[in-house]
C-alpha positions in Angstrom: -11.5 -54.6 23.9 -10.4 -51.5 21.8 -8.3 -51.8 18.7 -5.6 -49.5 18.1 -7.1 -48.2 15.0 -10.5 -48.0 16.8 -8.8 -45.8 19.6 -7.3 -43.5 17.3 -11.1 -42.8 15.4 -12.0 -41.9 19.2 -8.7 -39.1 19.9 -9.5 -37.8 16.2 -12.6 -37.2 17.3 -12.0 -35.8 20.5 -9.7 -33.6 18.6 -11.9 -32.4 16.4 -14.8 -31.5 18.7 -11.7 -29.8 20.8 -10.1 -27.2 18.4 -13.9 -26.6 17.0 -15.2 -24.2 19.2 -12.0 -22.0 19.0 -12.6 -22.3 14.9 -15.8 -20.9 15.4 -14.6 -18.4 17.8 -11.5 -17.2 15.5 -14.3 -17.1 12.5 -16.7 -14.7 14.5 -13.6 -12.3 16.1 -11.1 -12.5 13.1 -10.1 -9.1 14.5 -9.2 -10.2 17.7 -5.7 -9.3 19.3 -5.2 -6.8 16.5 -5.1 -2.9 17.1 -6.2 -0.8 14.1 -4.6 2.8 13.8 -7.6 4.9 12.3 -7.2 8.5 11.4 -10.1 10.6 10.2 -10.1 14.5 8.7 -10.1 17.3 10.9 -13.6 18.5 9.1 -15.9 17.1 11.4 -18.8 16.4 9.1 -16.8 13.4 8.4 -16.5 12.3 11.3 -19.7 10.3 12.0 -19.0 7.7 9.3 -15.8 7.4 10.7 -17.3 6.3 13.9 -19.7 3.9 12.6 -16.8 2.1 10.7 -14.8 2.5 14.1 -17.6 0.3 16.1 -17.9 -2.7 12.8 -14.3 -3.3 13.3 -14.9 -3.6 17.1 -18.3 -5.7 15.9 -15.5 -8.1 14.0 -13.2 -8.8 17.4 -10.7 -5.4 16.3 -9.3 -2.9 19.0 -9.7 0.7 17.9 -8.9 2.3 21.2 -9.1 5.9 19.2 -9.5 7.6 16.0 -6.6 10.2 15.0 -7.4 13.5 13.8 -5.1 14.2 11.0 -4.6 16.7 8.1 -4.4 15.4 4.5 -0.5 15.7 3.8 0.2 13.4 6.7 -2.5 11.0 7.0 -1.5 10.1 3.4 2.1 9.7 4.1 1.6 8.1 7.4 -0.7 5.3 5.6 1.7 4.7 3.0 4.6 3.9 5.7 1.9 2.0 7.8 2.2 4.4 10.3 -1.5 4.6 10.1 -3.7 1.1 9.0 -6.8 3.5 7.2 -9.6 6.1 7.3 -12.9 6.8 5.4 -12.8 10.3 5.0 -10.7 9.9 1.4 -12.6 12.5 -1.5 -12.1 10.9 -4.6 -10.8 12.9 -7.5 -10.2 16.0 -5.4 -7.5 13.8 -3.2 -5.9 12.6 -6.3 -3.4 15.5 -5.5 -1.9 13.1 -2.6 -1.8 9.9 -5.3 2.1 10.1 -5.7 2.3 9.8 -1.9 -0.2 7.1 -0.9 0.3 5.0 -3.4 3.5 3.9 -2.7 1.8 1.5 0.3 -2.2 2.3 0.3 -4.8 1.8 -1.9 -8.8 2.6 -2.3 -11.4 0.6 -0.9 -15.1 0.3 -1.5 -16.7 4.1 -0.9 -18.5 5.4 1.7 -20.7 7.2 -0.4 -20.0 7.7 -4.1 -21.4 10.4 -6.4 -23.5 13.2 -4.9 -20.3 14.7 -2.8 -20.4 18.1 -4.5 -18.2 21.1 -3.7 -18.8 24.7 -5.2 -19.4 28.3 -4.0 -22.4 30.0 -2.5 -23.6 33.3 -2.5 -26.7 34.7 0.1 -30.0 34.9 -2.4 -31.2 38.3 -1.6 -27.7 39.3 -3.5 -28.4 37.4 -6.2 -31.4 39.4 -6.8 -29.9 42.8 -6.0 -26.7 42.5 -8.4 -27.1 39.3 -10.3 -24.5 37.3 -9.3 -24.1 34.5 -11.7 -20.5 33.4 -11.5 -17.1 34.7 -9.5 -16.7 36.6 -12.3 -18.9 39.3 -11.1 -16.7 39.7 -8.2 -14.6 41.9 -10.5 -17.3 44.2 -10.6 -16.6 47.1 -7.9 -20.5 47.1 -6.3 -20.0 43.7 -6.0 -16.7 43.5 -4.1 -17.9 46.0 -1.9 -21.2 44.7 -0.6 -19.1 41.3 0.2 -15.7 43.2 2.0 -17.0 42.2 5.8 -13.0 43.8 6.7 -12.6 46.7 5.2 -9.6 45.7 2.7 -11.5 46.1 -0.5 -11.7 42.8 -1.6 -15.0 40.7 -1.5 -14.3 38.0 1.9 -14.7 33.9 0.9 -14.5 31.7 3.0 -12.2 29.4 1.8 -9.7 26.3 3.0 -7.9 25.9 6.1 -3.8 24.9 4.5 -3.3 21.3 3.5 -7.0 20.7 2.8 -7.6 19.2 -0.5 -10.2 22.3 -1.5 -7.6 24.4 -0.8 -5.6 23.5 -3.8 -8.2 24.1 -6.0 -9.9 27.3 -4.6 -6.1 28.5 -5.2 -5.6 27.2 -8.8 -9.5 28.9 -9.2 -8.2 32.3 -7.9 -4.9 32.4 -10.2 -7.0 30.9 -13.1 -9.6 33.6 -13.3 -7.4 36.7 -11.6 -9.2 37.3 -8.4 -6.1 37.9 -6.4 -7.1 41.4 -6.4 -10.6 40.9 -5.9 -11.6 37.8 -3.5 -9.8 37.7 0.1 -9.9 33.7 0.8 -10.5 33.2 4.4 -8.3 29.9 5.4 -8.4 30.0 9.1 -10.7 26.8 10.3 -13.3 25.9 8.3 -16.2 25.5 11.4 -15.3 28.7 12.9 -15.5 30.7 9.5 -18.6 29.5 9.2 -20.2 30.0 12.3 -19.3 33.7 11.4 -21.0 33.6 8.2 -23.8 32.3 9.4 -24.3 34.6 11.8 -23.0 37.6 9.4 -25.7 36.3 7.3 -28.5 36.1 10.0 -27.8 39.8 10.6 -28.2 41.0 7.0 -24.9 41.5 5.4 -24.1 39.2 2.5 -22.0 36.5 2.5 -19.7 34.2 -0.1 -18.4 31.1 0.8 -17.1 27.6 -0.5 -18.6 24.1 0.6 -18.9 20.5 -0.1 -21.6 18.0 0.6 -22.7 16.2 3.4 -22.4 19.2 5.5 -23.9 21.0 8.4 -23.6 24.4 6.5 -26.2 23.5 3.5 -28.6 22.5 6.2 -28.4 25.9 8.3 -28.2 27.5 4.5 -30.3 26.1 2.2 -29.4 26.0 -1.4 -32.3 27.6 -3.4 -33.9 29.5 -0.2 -31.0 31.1 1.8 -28.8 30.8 -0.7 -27.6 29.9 -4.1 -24.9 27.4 -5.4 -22.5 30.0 -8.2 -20.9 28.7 -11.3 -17.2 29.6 -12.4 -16.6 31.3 -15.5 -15.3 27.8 -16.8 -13.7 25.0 -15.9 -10.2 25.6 -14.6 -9.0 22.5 -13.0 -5.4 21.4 -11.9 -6.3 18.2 -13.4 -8.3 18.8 -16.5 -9.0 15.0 -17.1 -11.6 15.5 -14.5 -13.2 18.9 -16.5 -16.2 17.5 -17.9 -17.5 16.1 -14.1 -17.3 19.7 -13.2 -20.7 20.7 -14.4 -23.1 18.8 -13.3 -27.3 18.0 -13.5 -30.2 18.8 -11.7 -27.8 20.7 -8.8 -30.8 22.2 -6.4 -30.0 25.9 -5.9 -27.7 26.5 -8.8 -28.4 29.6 -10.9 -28.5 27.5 -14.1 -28.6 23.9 -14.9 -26.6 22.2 -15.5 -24.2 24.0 -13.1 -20.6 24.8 -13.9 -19.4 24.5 -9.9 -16.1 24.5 -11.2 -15.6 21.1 -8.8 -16.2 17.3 -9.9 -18.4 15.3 -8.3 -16.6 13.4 -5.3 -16.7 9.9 -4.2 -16.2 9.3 -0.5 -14.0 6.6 -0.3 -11.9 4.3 2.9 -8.0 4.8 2.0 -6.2 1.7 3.8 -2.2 0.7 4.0 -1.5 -2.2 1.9 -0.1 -4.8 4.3 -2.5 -4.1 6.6 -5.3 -5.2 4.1 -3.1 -8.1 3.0 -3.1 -9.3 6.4 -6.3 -8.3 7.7 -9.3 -9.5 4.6 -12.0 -9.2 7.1 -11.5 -5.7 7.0 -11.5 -5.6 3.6 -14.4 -7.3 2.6 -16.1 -4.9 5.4 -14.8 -1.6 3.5 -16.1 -3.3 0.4 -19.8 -4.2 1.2 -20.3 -0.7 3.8 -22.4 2.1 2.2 -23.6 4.9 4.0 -26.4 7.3 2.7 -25.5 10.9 2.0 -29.0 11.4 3.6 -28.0 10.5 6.9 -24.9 11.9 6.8 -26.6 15.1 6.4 -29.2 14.5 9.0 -26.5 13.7 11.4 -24.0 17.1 10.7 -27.5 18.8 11.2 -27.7 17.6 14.6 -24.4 18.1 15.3 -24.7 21.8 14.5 -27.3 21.8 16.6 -25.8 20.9 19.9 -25.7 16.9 19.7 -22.1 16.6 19.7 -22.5 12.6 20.8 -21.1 10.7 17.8 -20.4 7.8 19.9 -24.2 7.4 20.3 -24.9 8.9 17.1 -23.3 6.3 14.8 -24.8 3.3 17.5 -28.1 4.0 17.1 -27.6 4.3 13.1 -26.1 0.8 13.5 -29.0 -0.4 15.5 -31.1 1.1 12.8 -29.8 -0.9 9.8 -29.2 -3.9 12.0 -30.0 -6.1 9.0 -27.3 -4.6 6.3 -24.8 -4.6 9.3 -25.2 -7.8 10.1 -25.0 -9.2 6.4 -22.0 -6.8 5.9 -20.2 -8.3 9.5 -21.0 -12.0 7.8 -19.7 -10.8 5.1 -16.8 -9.8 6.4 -15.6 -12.9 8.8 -16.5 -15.5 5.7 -13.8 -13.5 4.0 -11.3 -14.5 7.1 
C-alpha cells in the first residue's frame, strides 16, 4: 500500500518529466509565436547581411514574414515608436545625424562589421595622370570641370546621394564647406542606377567622379588603385568635427597619398533595435551581440550580385551553411540568454 506522502513523490515526478519536454522546447524556439518587424536600407549592398540575420531569428523559433525597405528618416523614427522591432544596416558615426530621433526608444547593438566601412570619392586613374587630380579642390580648375561635365551644364557631374541618405548630409556640408556649388553638379537620383551609368560612361572612355562607401559592388567593378583612385578633400570639414581626426585614415589601397584625407570617418556597421522589443525578446539580443560578418564576404556577395545573382535568399543560406560552426555557437548563445 501507498502512502500519501509516497504518492505525491510519484505526481511530482510525473509533473516534472511532463512540463520538461515543453522547457526544452521553449529553450530551443524562444522566438516562437513572435513576429519581428525588420526593415533594411534601400542600398542593396546591405541587404545580404540583412538576410542572413533574417534566417537566425527564424533559426531561434522568430517569424520574419518580410524585411521592409525603408529610407533613413523613417526607419529611425519608426524604431523609436516600435513601429519597427530593428535592422542591421545602421552606419555608425555617419547615422549619428538620426541620434536625437532613435534614441528616444532604440539603441545599438553588437555590429555587423566594425571598422573598415569607408566612404570617400573616386576619380577614373587615367585622369589622375592627365590633370593630377589630388583633391576636389582641383575641380575648381576650368580643364578639370570640363573633362568631368557628362551634361553639358559646365559643372564637373558626381555622383552623389539619393535625399535622406546619411552621405547625403555630408556630401552637402562638403560642397558648401569647400565652395563647389559652382563647380560639382551632385547627382542624387538612385544610387544603383547612377552608377550603372558611370560604369558604363567609364567603360566607354569618358571620365568619371563619384562618391562610395564600402562593402560595395562598385569598388569591385572599379578597383581602387587600377580603374580608379580613392581622392582626398582639401581638409576635414565635418558636420560633426568630434569625428575629424577618424577622417584620415592608414594604409587606404588606391588613395593618392597615405594616410588619405577621404574627408569621411571610418564606419561601423551596426543592428539598430527598439528598446522594448529587446527588453522583451534577450534571445535576440544576445544574437545581435555575438553575430559578425566579414567585410570580405560582404564584398564577394555585392560582386555577385552585380553580376546577375540577384538570389539573396540562397545567398545568405549557403553563407550560413558555410560557418555552420560560429552559427551554431552564436544560436546557443543566443537561447541560453532566454
Amino acid at each position: 500500500m501507498f502512502s500519501l506522502k509516497n504518492t505525491l513523490a510519484s505526481l511530482s515526478a510525473i509533473a516534472l518529466l511532463g512540463t520538461a519536454p515543453v522547457a526544452a522546447i521553449a529553450q530551443d524556439n524562444p522566438g516562437e509565436g513572435v513576429t519581428v518587424n525588420m526593415a533594411q536600407a534601400t542600398w542593396d549592398t546591405g541587404w545580404f547581411h540583412a538576410e542572413i540575420y533574417r534566417q537566425l531569428l527564424e533559426e531561434l523559433g522568430y517569424e520574419v514574414p518580410q524585411i521592409t525597405t525603408l529610407d533613413n528618416p523613417p526607419f529611425y523614427q519608426s524604431v523609436a515608436q516600435g513601429d519597427m522591432d530593428l535592422w542591421v544596416n545602421g552606419w555608425f558615426p555617419l547615422h549619428n545625424t538620426y541620434e536625437d530621433t532613435y534614441s528616444q526608444g532604440a539603441e545599438l547593438v553588437g555590429a555587423v562589421a566594425e571598422g573598415g566601412a569607408l566612404e570617400g570619392y573616386l576619380v577614373n586613374s587615367s585622369a589622375i595622370e592627365e590633370f593630377g587630380i589630388t583633391s576636389l579642390e582641383d575641380f575648381k580648375r576650368d580643364e578639370v570641370k570640363e573633362a568631368f561635365d557628362r551634361n553639358g551644364d559646365g559643372l564637373a557631374d558626381l555622383v552623389a546621394c539619393p535625399p535622406g541618405w546619411g552621405c547625403e548630409i555630408n556630401i552637402e556640408h562638403h560642397l558648401d564647406a569647400y565652395d563647389l556649388r559652382d563647380h560639382i553638379n551632385p547627382i542624387k537620383a538612385g544610387y544603383a542606377a547612377s552608377m550603372a551609368d558611370a560604369v558604363a560612361a567609364y567603360e566607354s572612355g569618358e571620365n568619371i567622379l563619384f562618391y562610395t562607401w564600402t562593402p560595395n559592388w562598385t569598388v569591385n567593378e572599379l578597383v581602387p588603385g587600377e580603374d580608379v583612385m580613392w581622392i582626398e578633400v582639401p581638409e576635414v570639414d565635418l558636420p560633426d568635427m568630434s569625428l575629424a581626426d577618424a577622417a584620415t585614415i592608414e594604409g587606404v589601397e588606391g588613395c593618392v597619398n597615405d594616410p588619405c584625407m577621404l574627408g569621411f570617418p571610418a564606419n561601423d556597421i551596426v543592428p539598430v533595435v527598439n528598446s522594448e522589443f529587446l527588453g522583451e525578446n534577450p534571445a535576440v539580443g544576445a544574437l545581435l551581440e555575438a553575430v559578425e560578418i566579414p567585410l570580405g564576404d560582404i564584398f564577394a556577395q555585392n560582386a555577385a550580385m552585380n553580376a546577375g545573382d540577384d538570389d539573396i535568399e540562397a545567398q545568405a543560406a549557403q553563407w550560413i551553411e558555410d560557418n555552420r560552426d560560429a552559427v551554431d555557437g552564436w544560436l546557443e548563445g543566443a537561447r541560453a540568454a532566454s
